[in-house]
N, C-alpha and C positions, 0 to 999 in steps of 0.2 A: 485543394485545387490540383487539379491536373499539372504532368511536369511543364516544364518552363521551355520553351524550345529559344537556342543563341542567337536565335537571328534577327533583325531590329525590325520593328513595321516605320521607321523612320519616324518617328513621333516618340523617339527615345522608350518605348517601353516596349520587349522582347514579344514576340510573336503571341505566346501562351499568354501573357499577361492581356494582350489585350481582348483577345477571343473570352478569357474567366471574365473580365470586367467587364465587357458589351454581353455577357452571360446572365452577369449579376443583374445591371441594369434592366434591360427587358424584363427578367423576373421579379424584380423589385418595382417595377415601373406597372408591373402586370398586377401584380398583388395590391396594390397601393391604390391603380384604380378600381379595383375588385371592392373594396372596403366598404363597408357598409357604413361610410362615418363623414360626419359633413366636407363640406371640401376646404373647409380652412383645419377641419386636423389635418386632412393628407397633405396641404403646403405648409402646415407646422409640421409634417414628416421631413417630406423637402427642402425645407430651410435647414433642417440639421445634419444632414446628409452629410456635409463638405465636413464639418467636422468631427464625422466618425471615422475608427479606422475599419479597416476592411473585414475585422471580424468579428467587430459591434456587426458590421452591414450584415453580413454573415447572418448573425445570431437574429436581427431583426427579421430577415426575410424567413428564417423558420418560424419566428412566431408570427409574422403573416402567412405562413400558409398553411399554420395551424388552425388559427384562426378562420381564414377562410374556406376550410374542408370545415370545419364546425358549420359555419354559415350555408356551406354548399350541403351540405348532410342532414342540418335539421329539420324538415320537412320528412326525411325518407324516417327521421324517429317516430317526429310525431303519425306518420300512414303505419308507420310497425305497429307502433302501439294501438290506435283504430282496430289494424286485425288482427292485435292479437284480445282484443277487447270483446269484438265480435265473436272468433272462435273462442272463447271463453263461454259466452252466451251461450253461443251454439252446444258445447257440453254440458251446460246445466239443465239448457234446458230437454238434450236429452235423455240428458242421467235423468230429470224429474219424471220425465216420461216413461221410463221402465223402471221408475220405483212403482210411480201408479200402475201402471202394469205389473207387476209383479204381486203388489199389494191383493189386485184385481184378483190373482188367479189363486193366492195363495184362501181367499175369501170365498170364491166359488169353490178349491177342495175344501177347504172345510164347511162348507156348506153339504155335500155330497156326501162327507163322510158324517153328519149328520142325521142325513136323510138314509 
């Protein structure tokens, strides 16, 4: 967390402290509806909230948002994969093509040198 600054927001807790906390919040509150998970997990998130300390919260919101870059990301794997599936094609099937070509010419010289 960022430093602490001495000056009270009259709500007894220091300047800093409440700016990281309305931080945390939103972000955990962002992630939490992000979730890809029925909405009685994310109010069983909610309901445990109060009694975690601040760097359980901490640790949770990084595996939400681990989680949610996976979520947000898998689609861009599975279109990678697609092209690079395609381009895969695509060289084989022009490597076959100048094998047979190859094949082609390698058949007509010796046919010439035959004849």
């Amino acid at each position: 967390m960022k430093n602490i600054k001495k000056e009270s927001t009259g709500g007894g807790l220091p300047e800093g402290f409440k700016e990281d906390f309305e931080f945390l919040g939103n972000k955990l509150g962002f992630y939490i509806s992000a979730l890809n998970a029925p909405e009685e997990i994310k109010n069983s998130w909610l309901a445990i909230l109060p009694q975690m300390s601040i760097e359980q919260i901490g640790r949770l919101i990084d595996i939400f948002e681990e989680k949610y870059l996976q979520q947000e990301t898998q689609y861009i794997d599975e279109e990678f994969k697609k092209v690079l599936a395609e381009i895969e094609k695509e060289k084989k099937e022009k490597i076959n093509k100048i094998d047979e070509e190859t094949i082609k010419q390698i058949q007509d010289l010796a046919q010439k040198i035959k004849n």
